[in-house]
One Martini backbone bead per residue (centre of mass of N, CA, C, O) as a GRO file, in nm:
protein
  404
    1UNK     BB    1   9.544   6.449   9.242
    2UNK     BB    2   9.668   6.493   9.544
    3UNK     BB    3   9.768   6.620   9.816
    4UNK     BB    4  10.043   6.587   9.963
    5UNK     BB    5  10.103   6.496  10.356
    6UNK     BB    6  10.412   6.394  10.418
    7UNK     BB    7  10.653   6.573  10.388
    8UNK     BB    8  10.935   6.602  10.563
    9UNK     BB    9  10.972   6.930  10.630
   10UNK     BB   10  11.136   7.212  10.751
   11UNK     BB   11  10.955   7.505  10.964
   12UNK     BB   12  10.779   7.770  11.028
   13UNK     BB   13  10.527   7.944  11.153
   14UNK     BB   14  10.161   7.849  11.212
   15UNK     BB   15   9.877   7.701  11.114
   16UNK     BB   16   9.601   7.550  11.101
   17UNK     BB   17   9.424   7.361  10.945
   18UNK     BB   18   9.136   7.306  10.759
   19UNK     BB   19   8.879   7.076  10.835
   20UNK     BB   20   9.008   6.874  10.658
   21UNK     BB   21   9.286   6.886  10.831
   22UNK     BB   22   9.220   6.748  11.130
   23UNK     BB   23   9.407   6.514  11.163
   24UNK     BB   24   9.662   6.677  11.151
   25UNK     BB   25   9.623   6.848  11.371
   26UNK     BB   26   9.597   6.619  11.604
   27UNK     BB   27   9.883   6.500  11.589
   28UNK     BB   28   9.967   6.816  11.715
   29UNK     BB   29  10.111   6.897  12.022
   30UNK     BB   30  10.023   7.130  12.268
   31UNK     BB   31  10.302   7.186  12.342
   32UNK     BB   32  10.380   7.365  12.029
   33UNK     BB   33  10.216   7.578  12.161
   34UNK     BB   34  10.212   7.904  12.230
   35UNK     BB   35  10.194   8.096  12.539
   36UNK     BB   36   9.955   8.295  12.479
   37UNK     BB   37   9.666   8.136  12.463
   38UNK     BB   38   9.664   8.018  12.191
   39UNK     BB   39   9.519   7.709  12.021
   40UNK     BB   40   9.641   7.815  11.700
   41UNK     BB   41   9.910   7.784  11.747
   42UNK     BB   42  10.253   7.803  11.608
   43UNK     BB   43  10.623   7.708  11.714
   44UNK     BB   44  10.847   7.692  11.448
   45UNK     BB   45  11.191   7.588  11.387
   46UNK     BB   46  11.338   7.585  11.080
   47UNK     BB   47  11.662   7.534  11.251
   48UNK     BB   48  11.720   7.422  11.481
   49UNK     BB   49  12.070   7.491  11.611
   50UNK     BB   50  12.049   7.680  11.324
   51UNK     BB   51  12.220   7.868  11.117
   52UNK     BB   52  12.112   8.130  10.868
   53UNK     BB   53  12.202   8.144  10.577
   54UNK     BB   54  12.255   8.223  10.244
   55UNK     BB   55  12.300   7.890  10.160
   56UNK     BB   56  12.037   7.715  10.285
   57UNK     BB   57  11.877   7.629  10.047
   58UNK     BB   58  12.062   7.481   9.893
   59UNK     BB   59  12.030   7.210  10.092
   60UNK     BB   60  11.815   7.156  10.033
   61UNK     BB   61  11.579   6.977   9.879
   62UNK     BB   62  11.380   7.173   9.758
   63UNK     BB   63  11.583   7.258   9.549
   64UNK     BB   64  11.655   7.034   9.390
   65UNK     BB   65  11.348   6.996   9.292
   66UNK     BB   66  11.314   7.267   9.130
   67UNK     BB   67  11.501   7.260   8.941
   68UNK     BB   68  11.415   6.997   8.822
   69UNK     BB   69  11.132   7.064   8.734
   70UNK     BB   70  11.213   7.291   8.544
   71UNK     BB   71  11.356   7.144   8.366
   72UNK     BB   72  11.136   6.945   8.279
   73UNK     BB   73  10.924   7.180   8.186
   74UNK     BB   74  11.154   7.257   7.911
   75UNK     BB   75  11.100   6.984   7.797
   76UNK     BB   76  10.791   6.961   7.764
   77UNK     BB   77  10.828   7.216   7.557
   78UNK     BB   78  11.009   7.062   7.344
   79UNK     BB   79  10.817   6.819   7.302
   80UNK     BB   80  10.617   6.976   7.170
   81UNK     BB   81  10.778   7.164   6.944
   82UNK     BB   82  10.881   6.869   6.804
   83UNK     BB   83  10.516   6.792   6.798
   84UNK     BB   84  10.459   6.994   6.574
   85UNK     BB   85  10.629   6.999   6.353
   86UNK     BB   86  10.581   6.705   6.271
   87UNK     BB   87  10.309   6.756   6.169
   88UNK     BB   88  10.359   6.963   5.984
   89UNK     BB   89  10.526   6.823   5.811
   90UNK     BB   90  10.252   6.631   5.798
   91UNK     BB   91  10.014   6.814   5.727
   92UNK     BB   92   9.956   6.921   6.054
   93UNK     BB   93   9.775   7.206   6.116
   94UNK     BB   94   9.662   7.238   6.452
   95UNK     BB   95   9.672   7.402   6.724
   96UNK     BB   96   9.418   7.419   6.885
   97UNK     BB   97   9.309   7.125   6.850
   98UNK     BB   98   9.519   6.954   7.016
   99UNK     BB   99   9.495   7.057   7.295
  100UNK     BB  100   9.203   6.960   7.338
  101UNK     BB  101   9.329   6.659   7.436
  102UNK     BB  102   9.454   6.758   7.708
  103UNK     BB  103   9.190   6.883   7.859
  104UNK     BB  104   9.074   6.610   7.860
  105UNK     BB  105   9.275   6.443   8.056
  106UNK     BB  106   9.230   6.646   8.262
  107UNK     BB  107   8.937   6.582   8.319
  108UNK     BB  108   8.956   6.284   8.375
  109UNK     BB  109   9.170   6.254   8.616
  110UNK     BB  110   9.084   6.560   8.801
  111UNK     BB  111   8.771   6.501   8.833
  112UNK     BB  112   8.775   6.276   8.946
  113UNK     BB  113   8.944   6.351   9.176
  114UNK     BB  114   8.776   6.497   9.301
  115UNK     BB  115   8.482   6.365   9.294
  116UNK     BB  116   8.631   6.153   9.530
  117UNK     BB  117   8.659   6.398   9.748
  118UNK     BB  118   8.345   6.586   9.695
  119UNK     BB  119   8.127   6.506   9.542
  120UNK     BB  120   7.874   6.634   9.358
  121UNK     BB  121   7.799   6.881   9.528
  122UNK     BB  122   8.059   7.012   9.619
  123UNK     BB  123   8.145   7.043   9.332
  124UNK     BB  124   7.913   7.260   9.251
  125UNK     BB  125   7.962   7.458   9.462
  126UNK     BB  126   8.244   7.519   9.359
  127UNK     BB  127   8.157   7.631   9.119
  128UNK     BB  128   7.925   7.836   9.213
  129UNK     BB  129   8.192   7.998   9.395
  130UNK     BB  130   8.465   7.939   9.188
  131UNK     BB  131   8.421   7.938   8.831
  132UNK     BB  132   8.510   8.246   8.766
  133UNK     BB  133   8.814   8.195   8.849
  134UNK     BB  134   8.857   7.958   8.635
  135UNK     BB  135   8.771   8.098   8.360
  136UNK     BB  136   8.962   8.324   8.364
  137UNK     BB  137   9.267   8.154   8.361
  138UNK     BB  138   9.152   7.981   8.093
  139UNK     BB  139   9.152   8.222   7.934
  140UNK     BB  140   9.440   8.313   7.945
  141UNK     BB  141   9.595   8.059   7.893
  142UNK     BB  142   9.470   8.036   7.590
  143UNK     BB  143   9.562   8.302   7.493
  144UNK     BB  144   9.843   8.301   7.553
  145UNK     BB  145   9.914   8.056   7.368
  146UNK     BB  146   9.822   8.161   7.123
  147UNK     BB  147   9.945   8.432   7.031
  148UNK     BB  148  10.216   8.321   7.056
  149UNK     BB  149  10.200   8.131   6.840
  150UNK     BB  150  10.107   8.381   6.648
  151UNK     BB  151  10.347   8.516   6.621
  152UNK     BB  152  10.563   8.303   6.459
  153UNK     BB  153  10.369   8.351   6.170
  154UNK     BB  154  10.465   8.683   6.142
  155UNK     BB  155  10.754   8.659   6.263
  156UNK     BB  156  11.030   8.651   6.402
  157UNK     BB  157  11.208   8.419   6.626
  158UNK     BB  158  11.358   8.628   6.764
  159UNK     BB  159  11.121   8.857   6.810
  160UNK     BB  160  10.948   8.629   6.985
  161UNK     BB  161  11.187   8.553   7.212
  162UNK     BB  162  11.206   8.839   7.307
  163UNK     BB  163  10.875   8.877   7.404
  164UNK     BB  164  10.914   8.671   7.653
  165UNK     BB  165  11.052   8.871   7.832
  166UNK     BB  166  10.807   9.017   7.941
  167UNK     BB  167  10.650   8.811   8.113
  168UNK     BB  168  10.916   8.873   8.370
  169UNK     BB  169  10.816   9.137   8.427
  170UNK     BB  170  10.515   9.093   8.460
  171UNK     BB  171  10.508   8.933   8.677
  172UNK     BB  172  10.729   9.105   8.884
  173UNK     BB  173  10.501   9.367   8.883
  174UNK     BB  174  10.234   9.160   9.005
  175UNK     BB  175  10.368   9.019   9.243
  176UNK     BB  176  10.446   9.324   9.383
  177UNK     BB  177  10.135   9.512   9.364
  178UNK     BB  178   9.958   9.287   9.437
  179UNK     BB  179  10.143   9.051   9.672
  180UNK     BB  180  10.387   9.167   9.805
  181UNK     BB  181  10.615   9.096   9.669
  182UNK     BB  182  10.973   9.090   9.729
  183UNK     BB  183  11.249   9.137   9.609
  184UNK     BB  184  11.563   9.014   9.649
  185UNK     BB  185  11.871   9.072   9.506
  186UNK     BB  186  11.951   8.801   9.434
  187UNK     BB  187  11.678   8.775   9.253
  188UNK     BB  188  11.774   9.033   9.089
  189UNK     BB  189  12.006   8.890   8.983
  190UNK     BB  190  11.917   8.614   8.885
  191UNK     BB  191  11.697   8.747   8.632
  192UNK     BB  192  11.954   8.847   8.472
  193UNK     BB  193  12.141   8.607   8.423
  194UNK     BB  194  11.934   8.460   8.286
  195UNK     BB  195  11.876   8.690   8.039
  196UNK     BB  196  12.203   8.688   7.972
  197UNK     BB  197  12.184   8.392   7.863
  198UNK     BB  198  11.943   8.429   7.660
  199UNK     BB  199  12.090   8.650   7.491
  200UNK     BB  200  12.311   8.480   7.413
  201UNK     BB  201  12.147   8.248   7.254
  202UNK     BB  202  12.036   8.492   7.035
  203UNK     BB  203  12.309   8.552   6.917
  204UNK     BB  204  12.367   8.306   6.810
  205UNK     BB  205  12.119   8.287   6.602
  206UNK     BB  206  12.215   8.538   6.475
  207UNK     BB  207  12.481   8.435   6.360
  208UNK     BB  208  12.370   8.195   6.202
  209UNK     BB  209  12.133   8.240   6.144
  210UNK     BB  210  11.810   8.182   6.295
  211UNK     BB  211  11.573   8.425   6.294
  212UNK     BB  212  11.356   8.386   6.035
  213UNK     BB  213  11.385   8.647   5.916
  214UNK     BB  214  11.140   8.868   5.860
  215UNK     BB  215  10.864   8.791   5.783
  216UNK     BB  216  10.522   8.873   5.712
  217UNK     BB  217  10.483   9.025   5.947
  218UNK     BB  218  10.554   9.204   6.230
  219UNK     BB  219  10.379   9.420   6.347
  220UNK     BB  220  10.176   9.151   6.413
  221UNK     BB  221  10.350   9.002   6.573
  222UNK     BB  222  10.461   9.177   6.821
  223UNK     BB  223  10.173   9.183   6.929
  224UNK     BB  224  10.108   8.926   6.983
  225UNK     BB  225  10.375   8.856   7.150
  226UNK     BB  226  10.300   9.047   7.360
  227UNK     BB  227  10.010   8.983   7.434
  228UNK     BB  228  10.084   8.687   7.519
  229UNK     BB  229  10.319   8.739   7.770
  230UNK     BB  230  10.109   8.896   7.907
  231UNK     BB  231   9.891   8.695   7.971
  232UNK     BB  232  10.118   8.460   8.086
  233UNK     BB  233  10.200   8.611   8.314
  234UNK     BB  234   9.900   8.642   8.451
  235UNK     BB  235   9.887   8.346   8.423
  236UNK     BB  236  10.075   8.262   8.646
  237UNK     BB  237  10.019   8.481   8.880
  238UNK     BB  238   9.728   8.340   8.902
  239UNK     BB  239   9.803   8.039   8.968
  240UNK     BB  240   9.950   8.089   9.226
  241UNK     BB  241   9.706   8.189   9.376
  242UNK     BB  242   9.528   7.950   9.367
  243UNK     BB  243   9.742   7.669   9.444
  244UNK     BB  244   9.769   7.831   9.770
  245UNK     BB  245   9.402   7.779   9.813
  246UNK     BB  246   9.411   7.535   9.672
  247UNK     BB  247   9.351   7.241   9.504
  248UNK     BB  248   9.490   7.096   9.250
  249UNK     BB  249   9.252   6.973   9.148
  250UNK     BB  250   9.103   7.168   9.091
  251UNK     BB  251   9.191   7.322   8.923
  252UNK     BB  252   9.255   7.117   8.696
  253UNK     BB  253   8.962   7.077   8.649
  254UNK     BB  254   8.874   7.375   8.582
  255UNK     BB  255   9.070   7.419   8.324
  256UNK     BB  256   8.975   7.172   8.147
  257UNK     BB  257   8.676   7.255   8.124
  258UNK     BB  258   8.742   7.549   8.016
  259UNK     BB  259   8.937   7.537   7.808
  260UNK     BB  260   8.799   7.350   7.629
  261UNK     BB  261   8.557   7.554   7.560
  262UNK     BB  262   8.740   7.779   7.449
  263UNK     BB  263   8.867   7.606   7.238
  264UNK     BB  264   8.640   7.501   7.076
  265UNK     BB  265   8.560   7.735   6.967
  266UNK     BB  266   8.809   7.865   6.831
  267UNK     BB  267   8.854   7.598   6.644
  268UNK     BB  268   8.618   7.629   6.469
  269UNK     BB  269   8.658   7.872   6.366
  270UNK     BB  270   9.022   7.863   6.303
  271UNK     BB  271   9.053   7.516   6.228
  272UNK     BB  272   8.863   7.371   6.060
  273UNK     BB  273   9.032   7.369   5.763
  274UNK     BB  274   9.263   7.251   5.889
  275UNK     BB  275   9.096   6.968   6.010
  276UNK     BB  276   9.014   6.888   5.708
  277UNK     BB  277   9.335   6.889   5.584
  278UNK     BB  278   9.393   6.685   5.745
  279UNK     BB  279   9.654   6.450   5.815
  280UNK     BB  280   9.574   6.098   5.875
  281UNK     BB  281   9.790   5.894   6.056
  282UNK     BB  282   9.969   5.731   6.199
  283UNK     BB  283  10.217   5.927   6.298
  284UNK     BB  284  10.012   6.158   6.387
  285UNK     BB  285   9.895   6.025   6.629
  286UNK     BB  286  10.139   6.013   6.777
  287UNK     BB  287  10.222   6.232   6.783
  288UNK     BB  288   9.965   6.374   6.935
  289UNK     BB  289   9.983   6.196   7.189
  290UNK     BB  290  10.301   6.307   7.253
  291UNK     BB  291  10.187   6.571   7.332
  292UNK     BB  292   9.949   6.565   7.519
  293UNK     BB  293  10.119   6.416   7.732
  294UNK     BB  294  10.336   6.631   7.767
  295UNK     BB  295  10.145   6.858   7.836
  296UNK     BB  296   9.980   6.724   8.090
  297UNK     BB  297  10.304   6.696   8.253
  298UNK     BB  298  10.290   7.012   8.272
  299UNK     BB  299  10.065   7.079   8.428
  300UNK     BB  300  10.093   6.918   8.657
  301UNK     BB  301  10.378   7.053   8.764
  302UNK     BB  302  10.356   7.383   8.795
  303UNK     BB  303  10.222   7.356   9.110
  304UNK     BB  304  10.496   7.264   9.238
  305UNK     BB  305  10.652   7.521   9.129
  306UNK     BB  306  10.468   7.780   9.256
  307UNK     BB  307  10.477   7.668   9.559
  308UNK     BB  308  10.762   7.642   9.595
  309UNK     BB  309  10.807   7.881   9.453
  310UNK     BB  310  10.740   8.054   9.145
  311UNK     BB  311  10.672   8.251   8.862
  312UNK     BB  312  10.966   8.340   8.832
  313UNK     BB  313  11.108   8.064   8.848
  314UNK     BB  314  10.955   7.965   8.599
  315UNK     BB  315  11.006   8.146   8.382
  316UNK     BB  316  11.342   8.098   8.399
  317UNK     BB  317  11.371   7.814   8.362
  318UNK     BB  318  11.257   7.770   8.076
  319UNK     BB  319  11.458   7.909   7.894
  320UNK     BB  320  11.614   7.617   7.834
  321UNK     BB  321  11.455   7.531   7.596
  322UNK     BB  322  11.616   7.608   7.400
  323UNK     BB  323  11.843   7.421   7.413
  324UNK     BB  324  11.684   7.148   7.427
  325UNK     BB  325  11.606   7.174   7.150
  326UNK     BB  326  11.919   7.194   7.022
  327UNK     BB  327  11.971   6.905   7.128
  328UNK     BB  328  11.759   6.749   6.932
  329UNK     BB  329  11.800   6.853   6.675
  330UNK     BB  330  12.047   6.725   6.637
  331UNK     BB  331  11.947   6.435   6.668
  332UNK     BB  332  11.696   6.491   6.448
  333UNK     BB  333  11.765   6.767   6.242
  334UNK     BB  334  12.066   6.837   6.219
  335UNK     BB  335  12.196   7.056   6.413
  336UNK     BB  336  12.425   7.303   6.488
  337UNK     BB  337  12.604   7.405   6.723
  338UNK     BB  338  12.706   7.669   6.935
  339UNK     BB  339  12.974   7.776   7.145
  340UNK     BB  340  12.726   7.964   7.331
  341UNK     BB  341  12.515   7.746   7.456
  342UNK     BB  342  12.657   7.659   7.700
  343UNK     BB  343  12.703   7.906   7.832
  344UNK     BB  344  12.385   7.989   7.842
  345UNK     BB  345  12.320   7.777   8.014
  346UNK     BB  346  12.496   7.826   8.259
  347UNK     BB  347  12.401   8.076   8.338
  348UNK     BB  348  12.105   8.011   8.383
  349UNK     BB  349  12.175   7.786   8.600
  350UNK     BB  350  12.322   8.034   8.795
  351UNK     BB  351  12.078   8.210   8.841
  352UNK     BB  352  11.899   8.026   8.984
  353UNK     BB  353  12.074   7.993   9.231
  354UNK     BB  354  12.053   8.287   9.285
  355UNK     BB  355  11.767   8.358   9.341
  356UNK     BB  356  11.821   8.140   9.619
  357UNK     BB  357  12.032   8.382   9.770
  358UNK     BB  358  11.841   8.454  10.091
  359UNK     BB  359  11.845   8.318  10.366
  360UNK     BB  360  11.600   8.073  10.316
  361UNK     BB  361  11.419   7.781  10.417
  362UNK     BB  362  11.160   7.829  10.187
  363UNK     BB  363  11.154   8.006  10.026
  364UNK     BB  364  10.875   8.061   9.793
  365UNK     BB  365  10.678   7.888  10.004
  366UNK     BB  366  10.621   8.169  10.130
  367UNK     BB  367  10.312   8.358  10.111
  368UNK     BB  368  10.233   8.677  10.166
  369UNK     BB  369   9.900   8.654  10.096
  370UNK     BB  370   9.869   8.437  10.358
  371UNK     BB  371  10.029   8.546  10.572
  372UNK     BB  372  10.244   8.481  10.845
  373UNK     BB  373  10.080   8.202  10.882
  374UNK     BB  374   9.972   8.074  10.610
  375UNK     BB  375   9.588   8.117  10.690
  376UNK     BB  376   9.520   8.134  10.349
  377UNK     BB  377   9.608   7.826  10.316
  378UNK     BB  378   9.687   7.525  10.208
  379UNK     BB  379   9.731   7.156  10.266
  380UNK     BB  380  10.016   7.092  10.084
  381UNK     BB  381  10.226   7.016   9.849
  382UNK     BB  382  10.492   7.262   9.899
  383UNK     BB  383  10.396   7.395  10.127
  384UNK     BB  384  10.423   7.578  10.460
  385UNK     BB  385  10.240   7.470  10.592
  386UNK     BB  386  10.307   7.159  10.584
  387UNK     BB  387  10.608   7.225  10.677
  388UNK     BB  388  10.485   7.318  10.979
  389UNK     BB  389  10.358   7.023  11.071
  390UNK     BB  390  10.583   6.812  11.035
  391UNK     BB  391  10.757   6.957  11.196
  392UNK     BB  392  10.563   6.915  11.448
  393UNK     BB  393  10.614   6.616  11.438
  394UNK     BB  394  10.855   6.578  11.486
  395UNK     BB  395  10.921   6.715  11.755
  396UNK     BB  396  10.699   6.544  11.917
  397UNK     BB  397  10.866   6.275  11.853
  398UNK     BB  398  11.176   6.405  12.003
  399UNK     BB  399  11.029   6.420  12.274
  400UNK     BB  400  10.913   6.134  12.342
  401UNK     BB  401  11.163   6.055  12.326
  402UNK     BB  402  11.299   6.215  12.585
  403UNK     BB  403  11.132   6.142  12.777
  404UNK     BB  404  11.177   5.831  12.761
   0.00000   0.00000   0.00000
């Protein structure tokens, strides 16, 4: 997958793309440069002769591409949930080693595909000088996935769900302290409305009985809950602030190869057994495929909903999966609908639209750590950068039109 580079939207004033991206620079007209008597600066109008209100991003493609895509992620986040089920059912209970299917995958696709950007020198070169940052990310990745898996083994349903929103907390903690990210009044209003969506989904299941007893441990499930979330939390955190700065294919080659390798010791460890006991069937195998490739297109888009927007709107996002869930559930295993449902799904997505009611036509894709021009950043699809460059080249182009 490489950076698309087409999507013509408009931005605000950036810096020119670096060395890799030197056609593009070249395309852009030295007319649209600022009169500073600086070579490389950009000055374009995010909305040339209109003004920018408070529901300006919501007018926009990218806001409706970015809650599609949320929504989506939420989805493929229920058909894993619903193909892990079905392998239990069938007597295959393999958590770790399953996942190692997708980074497999992962790595055949976008490892090629660096490699055909970057050739084996330049992507060594990349490994030895970024691959210490791809380490750690697959590190957490890896384990914020397992200890929340392993939280709903010890405690109960309610419990593992209620300690999710912790990881919206860490988002948002470190993503102020960290990133300088500030969160304007609409988002902190939004990423509520969320919550408060998904509390009313939680008491709905309390009340129907669906929170899964007491649990085996509960405060053993509780801390594994908690740690996982922590983890999940940095780990979305730490993948957005890589792929501003890196290309996604990069980032997702060595999420794929790292990730491989700390899973493969974790599942030797402590799933030998039960691959051992697993039943291998028609059945099991399709299972294993539909979770996989389901797997691998929830990382594909990750990258582009971090970019468009945020770790903390992807986090409110995923919210609906359980709704997702329990709508897939009536037509699977019969479970019957609670009339809470509808509603906190309402809110959840009625919170996501207050997110970006925040009267800026960027919405989260420029990035406060990557400079006021976004001179710190790559040059990809749903990048700052990029809509400021196409931008400049519409401008280009309908000024060339006016001389003519």
């Amino acid at each position: 997958m490489s950076d698309d580079k087409s999507a013509p939207v408009p931005a605000a004033t950036m810096m020119p793309p670096a060395s890799e991206d030197k056609a593009l620079e070249a395309s852009v007209s030295p007319v649209l440069r600022e009169a500073t008597g600086e070579s490389n600066v950009y000055r374009v109008d995010p909305r040339p002769n209109k003004r920018v209100r408070w529901y300006s991003y919501l007018t926009t493609y990218d806001f409706w591409i970015v809650l599609a895509i949320g929504q989506l992620l939420a989805l493929c986040i229920t058909a894993t949930n619903t193909f892990s089920s079905f392998l239990a059912e069938n007597g295959t209970n393999i958590p770790a080693f399953q996942v190692m299917f997708t980074y497999v995958l992962i790595i055949l696709v976008y490892t090629s595909i660096c490699l055909y950007h970057y050739g084996p020198r330049k992507y060594l070169r990349v490994a030895g000088r970024h691959g210490w940052k791809y380490l750690i990310f697959a590190f957490l990745d890896v384990e914020g996935n397992y200890f929340t898996v392993l939280a709903y083994r010890y405690t109960n349903l309610l419990s593992a769900q209620l300690l999710n929103f912790w990881s919206i907390v860490c988002v948002v903690i470190i993503s102020f302290r960290l990133l300088g990210v500030r969160y304007k009044l609409f988002q902190i209003v939004g990423i509520l409305v969320c919550c408060g969506g998904m509390g009313i989904l939680l008491a709905s299941d309390h009340l129907q009985g669906n929170n899964g007893g007491k649990g085996v441990n509960p405060l053993k499930g509780d801390l594994f809950g908690l740690l996982g979330a922590t983890l999940y939390g940095i780990s979305n955190v730490y993948e957005e602030w890589l792929v501003s700065k890196r290309p996604m294919y990069e980032v997702l080659s060595f999420l794929g190869i790292f990730g491989f390798c700390i899973l493969g010791v974790q599942a030797a460890i402590f799933d030998r057994t039960s691959v051992q006991e697993a039943v291998w069937t028609g059945p099991v195998i399709g299972y294993l495929v539909g979770f996989t490739l389901c797997l691998s297109v929830f990382y594909t888009l990750v990258p582009f909903i971090l970019r468009m927007a945020s770790a903390a709107f992807f986090d409110i996002s995923l919210l609906t999966a359980n709704f997702w869930g329990v709508i897939i559930g009536i037509r699977v295993f019969g479970y019957v609908i609670h009339f809470l449902y509808p509603v906190a799904f309402v809110l959840i997505i009625a919170g996501l639209i207050t997110y970006f009611l925040a009267g800026n036509v960027l919405g989260d894709s420029k990035k406060p750590w990557l400079g006021e021009n976004q001179e710190g950043g790559v040059v990809g699809f749903g990048t700052a950068k990029l809509k400021a460059l196409n931008a400049a080249k519409k401008a280009q182009a309908e000024e060339g039109e006016n001389i003519a």
